[in-house]
NUSE-444532 format. One record per residue (C-alpha): x negated, y negated, z; residue number from 1; residue in one letter. Coordinates in steps of 0.25 Angstrom, whole numbers, plus 5000, padded with zeros to 4 digits. Layout:
+------+------+------+-----+------+
|    X |    Y |    Z | seq | type |
+------+------+------+-----+------+
|    X |    Y |    Z | NUM |    a |
...
+------+------+------+-----+------+
END
This chain:
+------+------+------+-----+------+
|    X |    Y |    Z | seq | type |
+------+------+------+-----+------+
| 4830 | 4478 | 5443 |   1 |    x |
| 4834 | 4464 | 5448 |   2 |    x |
| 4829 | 4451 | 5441 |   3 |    x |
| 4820 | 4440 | 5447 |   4 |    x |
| 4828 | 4432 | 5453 |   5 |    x |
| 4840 | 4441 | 5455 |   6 |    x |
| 4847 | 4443 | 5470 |   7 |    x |
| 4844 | 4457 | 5476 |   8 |    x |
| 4850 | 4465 | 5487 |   9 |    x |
| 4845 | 4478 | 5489 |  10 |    x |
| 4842 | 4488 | 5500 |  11 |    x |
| 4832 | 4496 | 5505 |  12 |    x |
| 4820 | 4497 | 5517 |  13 |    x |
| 4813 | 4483 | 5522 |  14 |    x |
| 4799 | 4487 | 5522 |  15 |    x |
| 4786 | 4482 | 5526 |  16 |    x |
| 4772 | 4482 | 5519 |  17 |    x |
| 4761 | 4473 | 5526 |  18 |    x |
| 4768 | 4459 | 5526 |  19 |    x |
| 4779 | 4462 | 5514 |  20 |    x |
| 4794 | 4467 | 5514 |  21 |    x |
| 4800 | 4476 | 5505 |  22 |    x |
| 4812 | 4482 | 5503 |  23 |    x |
| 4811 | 4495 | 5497 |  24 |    x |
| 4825 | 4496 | 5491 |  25 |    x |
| 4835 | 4507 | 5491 |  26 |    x |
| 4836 | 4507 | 5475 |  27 |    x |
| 4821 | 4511 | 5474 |  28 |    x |
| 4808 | 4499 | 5473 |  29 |    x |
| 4806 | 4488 | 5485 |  30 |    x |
| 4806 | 4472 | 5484 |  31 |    x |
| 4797 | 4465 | 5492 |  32 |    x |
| 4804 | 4454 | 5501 |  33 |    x |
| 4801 | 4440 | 5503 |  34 |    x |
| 4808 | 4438 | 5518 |  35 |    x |
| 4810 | 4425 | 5525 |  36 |    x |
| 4808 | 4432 | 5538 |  37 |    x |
| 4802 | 4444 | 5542 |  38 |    x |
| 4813 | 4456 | 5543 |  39 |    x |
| 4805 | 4465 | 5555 |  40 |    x |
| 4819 | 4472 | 5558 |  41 |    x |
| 4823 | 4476 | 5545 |  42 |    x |
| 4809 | 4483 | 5540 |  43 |    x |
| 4811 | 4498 | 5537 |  44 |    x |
| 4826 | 4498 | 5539 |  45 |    x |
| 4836 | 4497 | 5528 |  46 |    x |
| 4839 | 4483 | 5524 |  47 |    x |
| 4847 | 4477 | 5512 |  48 |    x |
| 4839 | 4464 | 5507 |  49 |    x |
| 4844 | 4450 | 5498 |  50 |    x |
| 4835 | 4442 | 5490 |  51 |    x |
| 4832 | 4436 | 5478 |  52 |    x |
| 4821 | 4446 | 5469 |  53 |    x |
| 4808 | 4435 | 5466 |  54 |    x |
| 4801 | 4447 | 5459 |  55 |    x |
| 4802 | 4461 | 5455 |  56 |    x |
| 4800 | 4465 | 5469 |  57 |    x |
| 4802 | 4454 | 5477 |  58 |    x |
| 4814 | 4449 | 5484 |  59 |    x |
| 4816 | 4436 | 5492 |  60 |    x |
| 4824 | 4441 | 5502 |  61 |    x |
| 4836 | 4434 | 5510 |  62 |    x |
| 4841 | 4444 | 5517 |  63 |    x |
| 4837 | 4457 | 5523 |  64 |    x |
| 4849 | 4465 | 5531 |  65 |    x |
| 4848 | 4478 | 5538 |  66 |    x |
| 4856 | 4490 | 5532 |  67 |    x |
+------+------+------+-----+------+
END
């Protein structure tokens, strides 16, 4: 598992659950995301997603890019 702290870049599905993003990932688990913009386009589609891990399952994320 990656550190606090540590840059991540992972793929998976962009899901939504009430007001929160998450990606459940490929490898198995889900982060939820801290976005900057709302990414209505990309929810339930395949996505591969940047950031920064703030916690065990929270990414701040910089980029979200459709696969």
């Amino acid at each position: 598992m990656a550190e606090i702290g540590s840059r991540i870049d992972e793929t998976g599905t962009l899901v939504r659950d009430g007001g929160a993003f998450y990606l459940r990932r490929d490898a198995g688990g889900r982060y939820q995301l801290e976005l900057l913009r709302t990414p209505v386009d990309e929810v339930e589609k395949r996505v591969r997603v940047g950031g920064t891990l703030i916690d065990a399952d929270l990414v701040d994320a910089d980029s979200i890019v459709l696969l």
